[in-house]
N, C-alpha and C positions, 0 to 999 in steps of 0.2 A: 297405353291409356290408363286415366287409377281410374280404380274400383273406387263405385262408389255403392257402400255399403249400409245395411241398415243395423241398428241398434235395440235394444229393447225400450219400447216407447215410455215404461210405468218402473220405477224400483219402489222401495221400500227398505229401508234398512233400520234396523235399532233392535235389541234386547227386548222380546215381551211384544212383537209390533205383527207376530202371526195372528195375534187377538182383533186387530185391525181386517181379518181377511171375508171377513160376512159384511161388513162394509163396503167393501171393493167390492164385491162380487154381487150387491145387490145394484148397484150402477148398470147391470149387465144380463139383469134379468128382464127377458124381453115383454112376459106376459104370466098371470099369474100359471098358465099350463108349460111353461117354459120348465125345463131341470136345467141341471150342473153335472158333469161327471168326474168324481173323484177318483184318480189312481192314487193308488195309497202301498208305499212299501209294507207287504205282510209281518215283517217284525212288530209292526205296531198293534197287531191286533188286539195283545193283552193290554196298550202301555196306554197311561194316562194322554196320551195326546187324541185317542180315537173318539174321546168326549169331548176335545176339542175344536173337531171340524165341524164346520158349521153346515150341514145339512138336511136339506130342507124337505116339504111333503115330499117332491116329486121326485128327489133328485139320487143320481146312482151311485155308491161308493163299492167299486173294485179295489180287493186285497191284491194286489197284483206280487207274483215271486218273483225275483231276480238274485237266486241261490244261482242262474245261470247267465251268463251275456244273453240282452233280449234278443229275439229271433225276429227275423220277418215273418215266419209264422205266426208266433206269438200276437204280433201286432197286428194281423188278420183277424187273428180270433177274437181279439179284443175290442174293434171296430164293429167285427158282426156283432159280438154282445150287445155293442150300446145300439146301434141301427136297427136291433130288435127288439130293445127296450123300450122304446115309443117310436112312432110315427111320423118323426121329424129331428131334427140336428139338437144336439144339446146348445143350449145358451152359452158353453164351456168346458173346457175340460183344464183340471188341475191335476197337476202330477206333485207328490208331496212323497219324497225318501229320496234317494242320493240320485248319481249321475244317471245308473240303470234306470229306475223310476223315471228320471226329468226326459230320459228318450223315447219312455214307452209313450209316455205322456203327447210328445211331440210329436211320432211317431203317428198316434191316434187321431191326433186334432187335424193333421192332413186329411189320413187316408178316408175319413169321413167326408168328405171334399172332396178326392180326386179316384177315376175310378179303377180298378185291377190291382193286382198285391203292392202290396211294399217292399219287393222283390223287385217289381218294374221300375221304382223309383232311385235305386242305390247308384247314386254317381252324384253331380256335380251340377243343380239348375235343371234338373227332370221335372220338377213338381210346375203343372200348370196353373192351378186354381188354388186360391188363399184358403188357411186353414179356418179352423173354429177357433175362436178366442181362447186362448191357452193361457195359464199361468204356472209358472215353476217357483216351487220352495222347495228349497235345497236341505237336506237331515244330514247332510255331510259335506263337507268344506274341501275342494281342491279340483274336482273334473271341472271346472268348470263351462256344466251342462247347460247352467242359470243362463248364460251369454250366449252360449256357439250359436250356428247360422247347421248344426248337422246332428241328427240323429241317428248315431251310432247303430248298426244294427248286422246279424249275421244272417246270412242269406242261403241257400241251397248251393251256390256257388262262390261267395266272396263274403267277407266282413268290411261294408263300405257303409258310409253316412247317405242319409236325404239330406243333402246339401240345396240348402235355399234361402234365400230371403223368406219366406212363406215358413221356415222351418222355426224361427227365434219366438221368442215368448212375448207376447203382448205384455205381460206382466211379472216380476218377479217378487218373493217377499225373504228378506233375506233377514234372518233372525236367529243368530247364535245359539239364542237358548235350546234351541231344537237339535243342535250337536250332542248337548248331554248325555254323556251315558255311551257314546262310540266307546266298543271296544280298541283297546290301544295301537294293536296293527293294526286295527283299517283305518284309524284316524291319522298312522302315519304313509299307509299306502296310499291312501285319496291325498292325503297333502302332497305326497312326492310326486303325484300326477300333476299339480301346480308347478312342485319347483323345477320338472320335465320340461313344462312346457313355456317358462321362463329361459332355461338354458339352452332350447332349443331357436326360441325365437330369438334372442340375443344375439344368437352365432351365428345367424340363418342368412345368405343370400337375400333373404328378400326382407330384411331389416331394413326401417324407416324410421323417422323421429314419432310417428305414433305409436307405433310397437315396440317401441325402443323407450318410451317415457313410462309406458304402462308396465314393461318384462320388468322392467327396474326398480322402480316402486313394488312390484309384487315379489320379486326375488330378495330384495329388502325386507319384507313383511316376512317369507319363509326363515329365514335366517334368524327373525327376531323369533319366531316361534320355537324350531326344531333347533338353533345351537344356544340363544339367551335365556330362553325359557320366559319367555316377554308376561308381564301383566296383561290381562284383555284377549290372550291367544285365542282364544275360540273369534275372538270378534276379529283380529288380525287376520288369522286363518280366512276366516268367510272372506274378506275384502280381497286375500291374493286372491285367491279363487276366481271371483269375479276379475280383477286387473289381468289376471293372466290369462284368464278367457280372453279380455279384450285385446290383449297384445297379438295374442295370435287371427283375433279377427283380418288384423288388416298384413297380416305376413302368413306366417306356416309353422306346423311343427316339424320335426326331424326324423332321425332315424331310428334313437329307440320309440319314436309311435310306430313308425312305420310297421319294425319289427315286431312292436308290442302286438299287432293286428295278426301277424300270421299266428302266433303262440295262442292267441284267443278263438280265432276261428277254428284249429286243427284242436289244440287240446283243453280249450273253454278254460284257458286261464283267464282269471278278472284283470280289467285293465291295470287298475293300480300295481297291482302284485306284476302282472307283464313288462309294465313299463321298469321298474325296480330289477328285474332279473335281467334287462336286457338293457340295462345304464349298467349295472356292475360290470360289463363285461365291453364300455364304449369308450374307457380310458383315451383309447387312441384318438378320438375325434373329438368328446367332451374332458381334457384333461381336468381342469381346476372344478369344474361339476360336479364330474365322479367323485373328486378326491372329497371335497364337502359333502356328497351324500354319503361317501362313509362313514366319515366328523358324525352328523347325523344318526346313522343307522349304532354307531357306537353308545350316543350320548342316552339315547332313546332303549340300548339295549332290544335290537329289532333284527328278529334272526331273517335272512332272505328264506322265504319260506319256497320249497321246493316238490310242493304236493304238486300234481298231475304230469311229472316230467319225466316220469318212470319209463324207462324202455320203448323210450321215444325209436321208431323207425328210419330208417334213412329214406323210405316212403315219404313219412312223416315231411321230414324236413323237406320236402320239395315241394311240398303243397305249402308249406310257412312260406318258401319264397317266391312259391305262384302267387298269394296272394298279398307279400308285402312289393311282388315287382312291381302292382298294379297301382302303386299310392305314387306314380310321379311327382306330383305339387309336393310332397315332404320331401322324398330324394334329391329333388331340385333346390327347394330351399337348404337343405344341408351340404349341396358336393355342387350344385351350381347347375348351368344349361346341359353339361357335358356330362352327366349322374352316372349317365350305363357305362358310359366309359370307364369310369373311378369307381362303382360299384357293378361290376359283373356279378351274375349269377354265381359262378363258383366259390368267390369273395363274401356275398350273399351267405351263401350255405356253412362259408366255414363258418361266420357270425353264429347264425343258431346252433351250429356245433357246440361252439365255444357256449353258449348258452345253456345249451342241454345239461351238457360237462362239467358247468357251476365252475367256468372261469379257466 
């Protein structure tokens, strides 16, 4: 049977068009006792953009951190915040900083909606009741969190998405100028989560001519970024972002996600940097990928950076492969129906070996 899938109903794209977002958001203000709640990544607290959100008497701006991968804790806590902040649902919730921020965000606008942790919700189509009108702007270019249908989150037992139609953003405002100022490895770690999940869906079993028009175009656009050094990058950047999101909507990503999820939930590496440590090491399945993200990682001058993988346990790595055995749909799209077969457990383990190891 195809999916059939939903999209984000509202974009917004151009240079300068975040100034546009008190606009859009007064469409949406139900009554004058009505608020808005802003998640807002805490870098910003000192930076000229925290003058620029536009809110209003009633309405709530949380500095929210994600120095760590968000927790389904986290997202607990953050839900009671707003549920005790007034007496009724916000008009909204806006998440504004990168992929972390756009989850927490989406994360919130459910659980506000549906009732018991956001523990309860980690799989695939759990979520019963539609969220609060959410919108994402993106402070960084390439998770593309702006699109997905899944909010990324670590749990007490797994690192799995709220996978739902219910989960995508009513809105997005996609505005380059707001990349400014990315320190230079994170601005090439979040891009290489783009061109991951181009190279993944490209190769992927469950490749179609929609995922297939979009991976291409967006793995086009990285190229022009990270090897030509393109005019306009910040603005190229944001659009793979966005394409590669969509590409993967209607196909899957692969194995280094897969694997990138157990490295996250066991030793809270961040995604970007996760996904980077665990393609250096996928020559054998993404050949001409790899070899271009090293082109990349040379051109760029971009050390793989190997903080938190210190005296990794053999403990350790069993739990990385408890919890990347559990991401079937990626397995499958990369090694096909027959996955366990061509990736066993122990196959599995020498992978994060080899990771650990730094190759």
């Amino acid at each position: 049977m195809f999916r059939n899938f939903k999209t984000v109903s509202h974009v917004i794209f151009g240079r300068g068009c975040f100034a546009q977002l008190s606009e859009i958001l007064s469409d949406r203000r139900k009554s004058k006792d009505g608020f808005m709640v802003f998640l807002v990544d805490d870098v910003f607290t000192e930076k000229p953009l925290k003058e620029r959100i536009p809110v209003k008497g009633g309405d709530l701006l949380i500095w929210v951190n994600v120095d760590h991968e968000p927790t389904t804790q986290y997202v607990d806590d953050l839900t009671l915040q707003v549920k005790n902040a007034q007496n009724r649902l916000p008009d909204g919730v806006i998440g504004i900083g990168g992929g972390s921020t756009m989850d927490l965000a989406k994360a919130v606008s459910l659980m506000l909606t549906n009732p018991g942790s956001s523990a309860d919700y980690q799989g695939w189509d759990l979520i019963k009741n539609p969220a609060v009108y959410h919108v994402g702007i993106p402070t960084l270019s390439g998770t593309g969190a702006e699109v997905s249908r899944t909010a990324v989150l670590s749990g007490p037992e797994k690192k799995l998405g709220l996978n739902s139609d219910f989960t995508l953003f009513d809105q997005m405002v996609l505005d380059s100028e707001l990349t400014a100022g990315v320190p230079k490895a994170q601005y090439f770690y979040t891009g290489m989560d783009c061109y991951v999940h181009c190279v993944e869906s490209l190769s992927g079993t469950y490749l179609n001519a929609f995922s297939e028009a979009h991976g291409k175009k967006a793995i086009e656009l990285c190229r022009e970024v990270f090897l030509e050094g393109a005019p306009d990058s910040d603005d190229k950047l944001m659009m793979a972002s966005y394409m590669g999101g969509m590409s993967i909507v209607y196909s899957q990503v692969g194995i280094c996600h897969a694997l990138s999820y157990g490295l996250a939930f066991v030793r809270g590496i961040h995604h970007g940097i996760g996904n980077c440590l665990a393609f250096d090491c996928l020559e054998a399945y993404y050949p001409e990928g790899v070899r271009e993200f090293h082109q990349m990682m040379e051109k760029h001058d971009i050390p793989l950076s190997r903080k938190g993988l210190e005296n990794v346990s053999p403990e350790e790595v069993d739990r990385m492969v408890d919890v990347a055995v559990t991401l079937a749909p990626l397995w499958e799209n990369a090694l096909g129906p027959d996955w366990q077969r061509k990736m066993p457990r122990e196959k599995m383990k020498k992978l994060y070996e080899e990771i650990v190891a730094g190759g």
